[in-house]
C-alpha positions as CSV (number, residue, x, y, z in Angstrom):
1,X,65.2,50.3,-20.6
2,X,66.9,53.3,-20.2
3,X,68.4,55.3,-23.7
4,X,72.0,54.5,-23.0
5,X,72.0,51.0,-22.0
6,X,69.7,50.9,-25.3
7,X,72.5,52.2,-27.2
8,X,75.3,50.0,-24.9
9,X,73.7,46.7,-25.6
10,X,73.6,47.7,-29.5
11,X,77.2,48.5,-29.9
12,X,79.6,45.5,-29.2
13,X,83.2,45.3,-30.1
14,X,84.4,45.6,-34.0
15,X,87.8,45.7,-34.0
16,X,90.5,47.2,-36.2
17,X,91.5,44.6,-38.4
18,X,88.5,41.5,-39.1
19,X,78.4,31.5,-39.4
20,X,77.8,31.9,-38.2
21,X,75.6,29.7,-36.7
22,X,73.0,28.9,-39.0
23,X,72.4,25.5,-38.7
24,X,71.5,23.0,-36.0
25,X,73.7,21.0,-34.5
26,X,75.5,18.7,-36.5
27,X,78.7,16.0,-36.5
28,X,81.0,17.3,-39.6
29,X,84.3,15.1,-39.8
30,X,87.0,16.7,-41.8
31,X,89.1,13.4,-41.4
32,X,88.1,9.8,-40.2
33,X,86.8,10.8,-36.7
34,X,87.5,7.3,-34.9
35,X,90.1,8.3,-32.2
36,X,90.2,11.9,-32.6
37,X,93.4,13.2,-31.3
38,X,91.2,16.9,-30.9
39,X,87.3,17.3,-30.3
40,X,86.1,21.1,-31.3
41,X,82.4,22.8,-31.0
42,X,82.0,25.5,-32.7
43,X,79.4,28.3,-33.6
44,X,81.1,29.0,-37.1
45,X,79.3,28.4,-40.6
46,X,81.2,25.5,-42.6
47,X,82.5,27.6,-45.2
48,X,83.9,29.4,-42.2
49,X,85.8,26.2,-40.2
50,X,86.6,23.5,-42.2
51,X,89.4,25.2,-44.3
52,X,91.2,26.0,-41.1
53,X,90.8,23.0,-39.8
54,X,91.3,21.2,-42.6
55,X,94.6,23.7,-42.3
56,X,95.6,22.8,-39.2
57,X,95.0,18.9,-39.6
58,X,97.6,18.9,-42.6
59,X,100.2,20.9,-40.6
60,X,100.0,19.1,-37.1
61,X,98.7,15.2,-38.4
62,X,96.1,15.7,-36.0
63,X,92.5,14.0,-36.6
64,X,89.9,16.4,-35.5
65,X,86.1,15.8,-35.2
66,X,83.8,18.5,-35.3
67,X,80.4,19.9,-34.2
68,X,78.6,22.8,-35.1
69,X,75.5,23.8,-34.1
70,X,74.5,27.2,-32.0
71,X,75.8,28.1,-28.3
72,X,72.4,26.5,-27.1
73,X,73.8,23.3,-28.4
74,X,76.7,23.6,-26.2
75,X,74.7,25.0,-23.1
76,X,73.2,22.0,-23.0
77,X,76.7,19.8,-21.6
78,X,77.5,22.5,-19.7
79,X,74.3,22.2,-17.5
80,X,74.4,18.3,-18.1
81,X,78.1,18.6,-16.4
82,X,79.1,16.2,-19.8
83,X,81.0,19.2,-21.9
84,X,84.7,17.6,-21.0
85,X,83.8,14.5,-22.0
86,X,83.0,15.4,-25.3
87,X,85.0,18.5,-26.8
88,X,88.5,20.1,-25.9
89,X,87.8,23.6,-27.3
90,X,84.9,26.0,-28.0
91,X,85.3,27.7,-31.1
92,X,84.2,30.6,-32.7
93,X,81.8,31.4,-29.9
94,X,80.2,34.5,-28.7
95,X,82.2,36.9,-25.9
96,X,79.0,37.2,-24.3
97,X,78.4,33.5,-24.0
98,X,82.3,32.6,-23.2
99,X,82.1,35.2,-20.0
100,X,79.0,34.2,-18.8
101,X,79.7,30.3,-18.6
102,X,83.8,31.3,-18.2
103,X,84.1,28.6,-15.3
104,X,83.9,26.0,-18.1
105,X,87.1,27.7,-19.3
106,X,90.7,26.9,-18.3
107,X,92.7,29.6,-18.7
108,X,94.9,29.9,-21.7
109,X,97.1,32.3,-22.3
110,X,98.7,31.8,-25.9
111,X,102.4,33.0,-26.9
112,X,100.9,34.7,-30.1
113,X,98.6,36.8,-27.7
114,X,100.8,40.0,-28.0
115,X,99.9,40.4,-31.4
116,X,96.1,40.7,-31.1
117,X,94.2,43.6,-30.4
118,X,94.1,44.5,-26.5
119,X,90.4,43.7,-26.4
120,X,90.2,40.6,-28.2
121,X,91.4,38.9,-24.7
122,X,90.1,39.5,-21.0
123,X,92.2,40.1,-18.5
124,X,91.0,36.6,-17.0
125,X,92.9,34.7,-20.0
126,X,89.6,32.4,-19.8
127,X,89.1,32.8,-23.5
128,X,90.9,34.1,-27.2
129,X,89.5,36.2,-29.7
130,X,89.2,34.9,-32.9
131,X,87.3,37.3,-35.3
132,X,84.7,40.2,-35.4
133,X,82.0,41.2,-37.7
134,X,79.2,43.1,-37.7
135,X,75.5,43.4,-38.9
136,X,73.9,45.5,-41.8
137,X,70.7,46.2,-43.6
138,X,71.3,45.4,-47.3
139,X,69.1,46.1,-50.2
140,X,68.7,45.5,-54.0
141,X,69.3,48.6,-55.5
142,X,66.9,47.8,-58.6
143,X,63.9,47.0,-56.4
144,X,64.2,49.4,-53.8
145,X,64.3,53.4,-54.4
146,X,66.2,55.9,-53.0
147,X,62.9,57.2,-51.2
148,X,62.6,53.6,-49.6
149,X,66.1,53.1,-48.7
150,X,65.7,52.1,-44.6
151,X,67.7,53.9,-42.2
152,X,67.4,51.4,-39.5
153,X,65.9,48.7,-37.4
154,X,62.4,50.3,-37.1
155,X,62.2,50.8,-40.9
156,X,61.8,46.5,-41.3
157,X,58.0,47.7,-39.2
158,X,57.0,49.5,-42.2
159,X,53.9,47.3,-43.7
160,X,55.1,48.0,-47.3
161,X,58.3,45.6,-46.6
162,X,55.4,42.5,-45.8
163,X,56.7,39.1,-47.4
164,X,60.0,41.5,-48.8
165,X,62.2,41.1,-45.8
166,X,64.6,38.0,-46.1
167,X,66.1,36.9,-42.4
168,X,67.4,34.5,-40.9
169,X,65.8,32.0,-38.4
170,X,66.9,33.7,-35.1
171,X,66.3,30.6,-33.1
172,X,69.2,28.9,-35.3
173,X,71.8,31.8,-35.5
174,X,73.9,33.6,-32.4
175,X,74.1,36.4,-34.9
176,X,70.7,36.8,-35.5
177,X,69.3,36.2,-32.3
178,X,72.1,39.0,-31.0
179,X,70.8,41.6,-34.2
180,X,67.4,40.9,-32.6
181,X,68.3,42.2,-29.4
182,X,69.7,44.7,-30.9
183,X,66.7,45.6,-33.2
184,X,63.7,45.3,-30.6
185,X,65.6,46.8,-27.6
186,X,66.5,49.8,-29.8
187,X,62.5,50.0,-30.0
188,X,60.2,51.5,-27.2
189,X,58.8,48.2,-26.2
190,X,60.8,45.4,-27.2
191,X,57.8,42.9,-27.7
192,X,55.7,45.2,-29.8
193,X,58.9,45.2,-32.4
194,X,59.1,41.7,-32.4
195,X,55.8,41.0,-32.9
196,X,55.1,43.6,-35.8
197,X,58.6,42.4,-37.2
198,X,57.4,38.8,-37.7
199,X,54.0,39.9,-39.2
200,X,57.0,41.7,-41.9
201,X,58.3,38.4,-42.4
202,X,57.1,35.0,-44.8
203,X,58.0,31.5,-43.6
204,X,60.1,29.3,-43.5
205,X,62.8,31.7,-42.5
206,X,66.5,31.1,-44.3
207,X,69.2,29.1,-42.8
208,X,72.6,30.4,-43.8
209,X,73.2,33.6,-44.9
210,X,73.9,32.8,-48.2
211,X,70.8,32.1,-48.9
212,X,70.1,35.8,-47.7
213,X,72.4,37.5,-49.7
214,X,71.5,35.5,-52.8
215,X,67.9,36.3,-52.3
216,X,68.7,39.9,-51.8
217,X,71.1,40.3,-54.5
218,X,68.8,38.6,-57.2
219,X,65.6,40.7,-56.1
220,X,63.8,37.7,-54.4
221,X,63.6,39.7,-51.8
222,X,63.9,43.3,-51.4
223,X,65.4,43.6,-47.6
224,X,67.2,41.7,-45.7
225,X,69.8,41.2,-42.8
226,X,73.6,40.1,-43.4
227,X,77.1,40.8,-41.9
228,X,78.7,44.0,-43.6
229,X,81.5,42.2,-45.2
230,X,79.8,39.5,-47.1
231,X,77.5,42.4,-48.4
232,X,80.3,44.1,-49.3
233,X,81.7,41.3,-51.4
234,X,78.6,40.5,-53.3
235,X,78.4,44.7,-54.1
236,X,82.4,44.6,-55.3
237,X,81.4,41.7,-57.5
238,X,78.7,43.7,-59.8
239,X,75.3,42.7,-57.2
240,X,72.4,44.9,-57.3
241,X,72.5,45.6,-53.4
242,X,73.7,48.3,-51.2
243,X,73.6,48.5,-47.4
244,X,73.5,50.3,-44.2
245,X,74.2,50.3,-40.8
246,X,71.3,51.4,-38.6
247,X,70.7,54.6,-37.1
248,X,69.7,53.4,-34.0
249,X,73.0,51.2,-33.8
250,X,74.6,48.4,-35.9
251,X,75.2,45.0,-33.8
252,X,78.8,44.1,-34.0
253,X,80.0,41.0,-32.7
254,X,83.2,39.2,-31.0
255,X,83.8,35.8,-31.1
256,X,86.1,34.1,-29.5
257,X,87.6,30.3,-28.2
258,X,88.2,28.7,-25.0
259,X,90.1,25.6,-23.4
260,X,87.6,23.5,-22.0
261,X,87.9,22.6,-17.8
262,X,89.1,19.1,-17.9
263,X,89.4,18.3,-21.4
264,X,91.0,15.1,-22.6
265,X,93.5,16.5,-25.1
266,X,94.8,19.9,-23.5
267,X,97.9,19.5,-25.8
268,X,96.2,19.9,-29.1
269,X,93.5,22.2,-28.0
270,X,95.9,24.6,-27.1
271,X,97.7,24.8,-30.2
272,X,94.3,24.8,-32.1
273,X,94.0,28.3,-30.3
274,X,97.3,29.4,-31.2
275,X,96.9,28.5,-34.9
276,X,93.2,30.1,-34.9
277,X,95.1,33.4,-33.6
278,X,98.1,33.0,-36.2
279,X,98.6,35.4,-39.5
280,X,98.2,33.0,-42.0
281,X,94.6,32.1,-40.2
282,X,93.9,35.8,-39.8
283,X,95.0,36.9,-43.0
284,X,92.4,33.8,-44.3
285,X,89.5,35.6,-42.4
286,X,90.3,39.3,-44.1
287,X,91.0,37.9,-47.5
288,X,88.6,34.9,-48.5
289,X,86.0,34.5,-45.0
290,X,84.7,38.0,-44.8
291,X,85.5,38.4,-40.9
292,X,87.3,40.8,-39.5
293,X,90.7,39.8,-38.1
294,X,91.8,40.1,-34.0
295,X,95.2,40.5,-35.4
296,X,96.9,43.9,-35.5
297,X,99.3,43.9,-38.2
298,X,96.2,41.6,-40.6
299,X,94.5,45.0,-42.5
300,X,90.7,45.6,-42.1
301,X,89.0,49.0,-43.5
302,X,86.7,48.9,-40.0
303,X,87.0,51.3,-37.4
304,X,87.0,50.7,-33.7
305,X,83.5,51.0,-31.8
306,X,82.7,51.2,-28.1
307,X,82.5,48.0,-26.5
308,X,79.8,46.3,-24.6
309,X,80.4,44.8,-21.4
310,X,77.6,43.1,-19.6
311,X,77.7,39.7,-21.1
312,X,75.1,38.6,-18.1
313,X,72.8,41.1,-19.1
314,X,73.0,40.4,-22.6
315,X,72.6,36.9,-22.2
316,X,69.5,37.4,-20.4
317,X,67.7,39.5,-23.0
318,X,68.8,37.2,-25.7
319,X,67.0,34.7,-24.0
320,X,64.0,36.5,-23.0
321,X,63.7,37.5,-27.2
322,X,64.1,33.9,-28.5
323,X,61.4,33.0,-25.8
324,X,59.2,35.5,-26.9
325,X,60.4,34.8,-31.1
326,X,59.0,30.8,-30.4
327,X,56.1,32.0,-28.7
328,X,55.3,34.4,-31.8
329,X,56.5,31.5,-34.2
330,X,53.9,29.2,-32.6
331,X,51.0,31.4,-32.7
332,X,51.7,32.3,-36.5
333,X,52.0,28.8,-37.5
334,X,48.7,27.7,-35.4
335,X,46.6,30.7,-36.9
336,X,48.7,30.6,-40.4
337,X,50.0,33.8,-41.9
């Protein structure tokens, strides 16, 4: 791959001003779910969507069911034809993943648009920001030493890290699977990072990133993966840890939501999206989610990146690495570690 789609495909959006997916998919009903007057999907961790749900159901009287899970989940009505017939809005989703499958989308365009940041909408209205973040290597600073400190993505190869590297399982986190990309196409073959990486790692693999940062923070592990903002909370409240942001390119992510083609209840959908988009929701995200906000008057101590545009081409390499991540996964398990 040539050096400056290499660098493209590791730099997406952060925006001035602001999950995760880390579990499989799962029915969570914030309210008695019989009748829903509003079905959502979405990518987002717990912690992350049910107190803006649970928000939005005390100010509208809506009943909302939910389901999270990751965009593979989702992928799967689209191709069964079935994704109308069982949610109203996508939420919390990748960018990448909302333009590739856009004609799932009915276009939206929301009166609180105007206030977001001019990138966190296309032009094709088919889908609305919702928040940003972006990925970091963090560190215990009692474990590790300032002769150790990595500088990026090819410092988790180095066979001193073995069984120190705490990660996420890739095949059950959009953000992960994307830092992957990010990692082993940053590499000169993508498949020979992979491979050595996994040899770095012990299984199981975690499944939220809690888990991560409390490994991290407590010297479990010495390594590990997270978003910059939750590492920066656990450093402001007295943990060991430290981070950076690679030198070959730090992974930073948009995710957005989208009206779905033929939904059942466009009403409530669409002011789901507004009230996703609003400043008390943004203002939530900055000040007790750790994401970074879409709004632009909502404060964020980020800086604004280049942004990365071919969502088909990103899409496909996402896939090709969780192919190759199972395959891996597989022959570990059958020849044991």
């Amino acid at each position: 791959m040539p050096g400056p789609l290499k660098k493209k495909l590791c730099i997406c959006l952060l925006l001035l001003g602001f999950s995760l997916s880390g579990c499989s998919l799962q029915s969570s009903a914030i309210l008695p779910s019989d009748d829903p007057d509003l079905t959502i999907f979405t990518s987002q961790e717990k912690s992350i969507y049910e107190p803006i749900i649970k928000e939005y159901q005390e100010r509208t009287g809506y009943k909302v069911r939910v389901e999270a899970g990751t965009f593979q989940d989702l992928k799967h009505y689209i191709e069964e034809n079935t994704l109308a017939d069982r949610y109203d809005v996508a939420f919390g989703i990748h960018s990448a993943d909302l333009d590739y499958y856009k004609d799932s989308w009915e276009a939206y365009e929301s009166p609180e648009r105007v206030t977001l940041f001019p990138n966190a909408t296309p032009s094709h209205r088919l889908w609305t920001g919702f928040c940003s973040l972006q990925t970091v290597i963090v560190y215990n600073t009692k474990v590790v030493t300032y002769r150790e400190v990595p500088t990026g993505w090819e410092s988790l190869l180095d066979p001193s890290w073995k069984g120190r590297i705490a990660f996420l399982n890739p095949e059950a986190s959009d953000i992960y699977s994307a830092a992957l990309v990010c990692a082993s196409h940053s590499f000169q073959n993508s498949g020979e990072y992979l491979r050595a990486f996994s040899k770095n790692l012990n299984t199981p693999l975690y499944t939220t990133l809690e888990q991560v940062n409390q490994a991290v923070s407590e010297g479990q592990y010495s390594l590990g993966v997270t978003l910059d903002t939750l590492a920066e909370q656990v450093k402001s409240e007295g943990g060991e840890i430290n981070y950076i942001y690679p030198k070959e390119g730090s992974y930073s992510q948009l995710y957005g939501s989208a009206l779905i083609s033929g939904c059942q209840h466009p009403g409530p959908a669409k002011a789901f999206i507004d009230f996703t988009i609003s400043k008390d929701v943004q203002r939530l995200l900055s000040n007790k989610l750790n994401r970074l906000p879409v709004r632009k008057e909502v404060h964020s101590v980020l800086s604004v990146t280049d942004t990365y545009q071919d969502s088909q081409t990103f899409v496909s390499l996402r896939k090709d690495v969780i192919d190759n991540w199972k395959s891996l996964m597989r022959h570990t398990t059958d020849e044991g570690r």
